[in-house]
N, C-alpha and C positions, 0 to 999 in steps of 0.2 A: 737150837731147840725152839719148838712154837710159844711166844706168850698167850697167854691167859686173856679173855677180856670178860667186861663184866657183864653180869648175865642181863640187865637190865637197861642198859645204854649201849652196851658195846664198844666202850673203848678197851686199849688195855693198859691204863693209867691208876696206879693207885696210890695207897699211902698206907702206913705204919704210923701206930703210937706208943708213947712211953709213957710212965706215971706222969712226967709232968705235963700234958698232952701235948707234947713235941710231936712231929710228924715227920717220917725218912719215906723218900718216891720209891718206891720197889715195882717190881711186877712179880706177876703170876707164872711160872712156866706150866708147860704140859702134866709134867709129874707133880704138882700141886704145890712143888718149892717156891719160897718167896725168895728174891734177890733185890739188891739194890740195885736201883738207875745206875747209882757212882761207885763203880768195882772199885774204889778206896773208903767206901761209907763201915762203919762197924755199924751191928742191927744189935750190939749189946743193948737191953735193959729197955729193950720193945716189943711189945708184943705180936707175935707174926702169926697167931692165932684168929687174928680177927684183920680184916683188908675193909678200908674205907676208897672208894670211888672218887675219881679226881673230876668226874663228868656229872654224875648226880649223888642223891641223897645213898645211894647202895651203901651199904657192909655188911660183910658176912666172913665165914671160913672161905680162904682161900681156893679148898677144894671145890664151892659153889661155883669160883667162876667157869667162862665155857668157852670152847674152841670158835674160831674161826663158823 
């Protein structure tokens, strides 16, 4: 499946936060799913609502970012 890049830089690199502003690497895929980098990562008790930009200042809904 295609990742996701951001709509503003165009990498497709980003991050996840939690309360305590911990940060998990995920991407974006096509269907607007957030996954982890690390297929053993739990995304418990983060929010996959909002994606931060591992290239610039970008975050938004995940749905924002944009294909290829």
């Amino acid at each position: 499946m295609r990742k996701m890049l951001c709509p503003q830089c165009k990498i497709g690199a980003f991050y996840v936060k939690n309360a305590d502003e911990e940060r998990l690497l995920v991407y974006v895929m096509a269907d607007g799913e957030v996954i982890t980098k690390d297929p053993e990562a739990s995304t418990d008790g983060f929010d996959l609502s909002e994606v931060w930009c591992l290239g610039c200042s970008w975050h938004g809904s995940p749905k924002r970012a944009v294909k290829h």
